[in-house]
Structures are given as C-alpha cells and as structure tokens.
Steps between C-alpha positions, in 0.01 A plus 500: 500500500643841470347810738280651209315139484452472838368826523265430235394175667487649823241815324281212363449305796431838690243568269315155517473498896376908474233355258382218713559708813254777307246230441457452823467823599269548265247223615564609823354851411231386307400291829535804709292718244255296502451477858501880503208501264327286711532704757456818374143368385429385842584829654292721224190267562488496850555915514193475261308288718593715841388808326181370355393337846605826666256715251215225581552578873447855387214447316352317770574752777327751228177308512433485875619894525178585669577846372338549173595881336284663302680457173499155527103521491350583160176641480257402214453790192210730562268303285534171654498665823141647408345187513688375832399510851758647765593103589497432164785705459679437805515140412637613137786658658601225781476249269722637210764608755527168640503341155794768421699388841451137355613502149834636669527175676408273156730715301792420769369097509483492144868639469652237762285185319785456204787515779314259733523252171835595452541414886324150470736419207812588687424421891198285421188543783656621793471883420100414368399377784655782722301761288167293534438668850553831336256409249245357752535824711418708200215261374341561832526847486358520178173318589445705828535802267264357216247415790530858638405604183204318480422600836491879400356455151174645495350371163525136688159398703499553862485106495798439273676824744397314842625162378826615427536696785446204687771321317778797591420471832613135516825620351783648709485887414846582297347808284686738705869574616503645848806674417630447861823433642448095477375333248169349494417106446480557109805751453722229739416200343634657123778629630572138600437409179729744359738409705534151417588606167756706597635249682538285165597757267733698657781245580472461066608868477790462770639214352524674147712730698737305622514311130580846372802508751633196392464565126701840516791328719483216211519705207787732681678182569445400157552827363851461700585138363413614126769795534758318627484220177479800281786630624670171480365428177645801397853433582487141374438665120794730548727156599625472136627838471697503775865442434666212564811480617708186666728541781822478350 
C-alpha cells in the first residue's frame, strides 16, 4: 500500500471514531440538558413559592395592623348614610376595611394554590403539610375576625351579639399586632411556620446553583474538546494535498 492509500485509510478510520466519539458526546449532553431543565424548573418554582409565602406573611401582618388609616375606611354615599345610625356606619366602615385587608391574603393564597400542586407533583406531601400550619394560623385568624364582626354588628340582636361575644372570649385574642420588639404567641408561631419552609425550599435554589457551576465548566470543557477535533478534522481533509515525497 502506497502513502496516498494509507493516508486515505488512515482519514476514514479518523472519521468513524470522531463519529462514534460525537455520539457520545452527544448523549452525554442531552443527559446533562436534561438535568439542567430539571433543575432550572425546580429553582423557578421554589422562588415562586418563597415569594408567594412571603406576600401571605404580609398580608397577614396587614390584617392584625391595629392601625386602621382613614383611607382604608369607606364611608357609605350620602343617601344610604341618611337612613343609618352613627353605629350603623361605623360598622360599615370596619367591616369593609377588614374585608379589603382579607381579599389581599385570598388573592396571595389563591396565587400559591397552582404551585403547591405543582409542588405535590414534584416533591410529593412534604412541602403540603409544612404549609398546613400556615393555613391553620390564618384560618384562625379569620374566624376571630368574622366573630369580631359579629360582635360589633349592630343590626344583630343583643342576644345573637352576647352569644358571640361569649364565644371570642373562649378564643385566644390574635386581632391585634402589638407591634413590639418580640413577637407575640400568634406572630411567633407563623414565623415558625415560615420558617420550616424555608428550611425546605431554599437548599432547592442552592443546589440549582451549584448545577449551574458544573454545567458552564462542562460545556467549556466540551466547548474545548469540540475545537480541538475541528481542528484535527481539519488537517486530516488537507492530508491528500499534501505532497508526497519518499526519502530517496
């Protein structure tokens, strides 16, 4: 076999082990992208789910704010306000301010309810069951609010009024913050709760970092390995023309 030949032979079995050797690099990739996606998707749900317990913690602090401003109390129009008494409209006002502080907390539940499915499907129960003492802590909230409400209302009988006032005071009073420098029974125990779930969620968004470290030293290390067979590709095509010449 003369040099040309075995240069030709030599360029075709080159090729062939490139080929195979870019298969495998290939499935290799695909492996690694896939674990990326996976990733990423853990990462962007669990920043969802930290931000939407985060705004429910909000919500909640907004609710106990003993503070309530005046333009957070509507008054009813002149004609309705005609026919009202001065408790009457009192009542009108608490009770549509604390029905706007609540629909800020259902909008924020309502948000986080697809994610917590998403959760389920993904992590299965563990992350449920951590937000069930948020949920209980809020549910509890809301019916010492609703009772309040009935406390105050005045177009209830004195009966139905005493009765439930008897019913809030078997209750442990959580209406109010105290906005002091500790935080009181209610404020403690979801901040435990919220803390649990930062405890589970956060190590998801760490790990996505590291993942994201390892992919870009991958892909430069691939990007590296791909070069170098271009180049050498390169040169093997170019094997023909070069001239040949025996020692003499």
């Amino acid at each position: 076999m003369d040099l040309p030949e075995f240069l030709t032979v030599m360029k075709d079995i080159i090729f062939i082990g490139v080929g195979i050797t870019g298969a495998v690099v290939a499935v290799k990739g695909l492996g690694t992208w896939q674990r990326q996606l996976k990733g990423q998707s853990e990462y962007d749900l669990s920043r969802r789910l930290l931000v939407a317990l985060f705004k429910i913690r909000d919500a909640i602090n907004g609710v106990r704010n003993p503070m309530m401003l005046g333009h957070e109390i509507p008054i009813p129009s002149k004609d309705e306000a005609k026919k009202m008494s001065h408790d009457q409209i009192s009542f009108f006002g608490t009770s549509k301010a604390y029905q706007s502080r609540w629909d800020k907390v259902q909008k924020e539940r309502t948000n986080l309810y697809a994610d917590l499915l998403e959760a389920e499907a993904l992590w299965g129960l563990d992350l449920k069951n951590l937000f069930r003492t948020i949920y209980e802590l809020e549910h509890e909230l809301f019916t010492y609010i609703r009772l309040y409400l009935r406390v105050i209302n005045p177009d209830d009988s004195e009966r139905s009024r005493q009765a439930y006032e008897k019913i809030l005071g078997n209750k442990r009073d959580i209406m109010y913050d105290d906005l002091g420098d500790e935080d009181d029974d209610y404020k403690k125990e979801f901040r435990e709760g919220v803390e649990k779930i930062e405890e589970y969620l956060k190590p998801k968004l760490s790990s996505k970092t590291n993942r994201k470290i390892i992919s870009i030293l991958h892909h430069k290390k691939k990007g590296t390995i791909w070069a170098c067979f271009q180049s050498f590709l390169e040169a093997v095509r170019n094997l023909p023309n070069l001239p040949c010449r025996l020692p003499s």
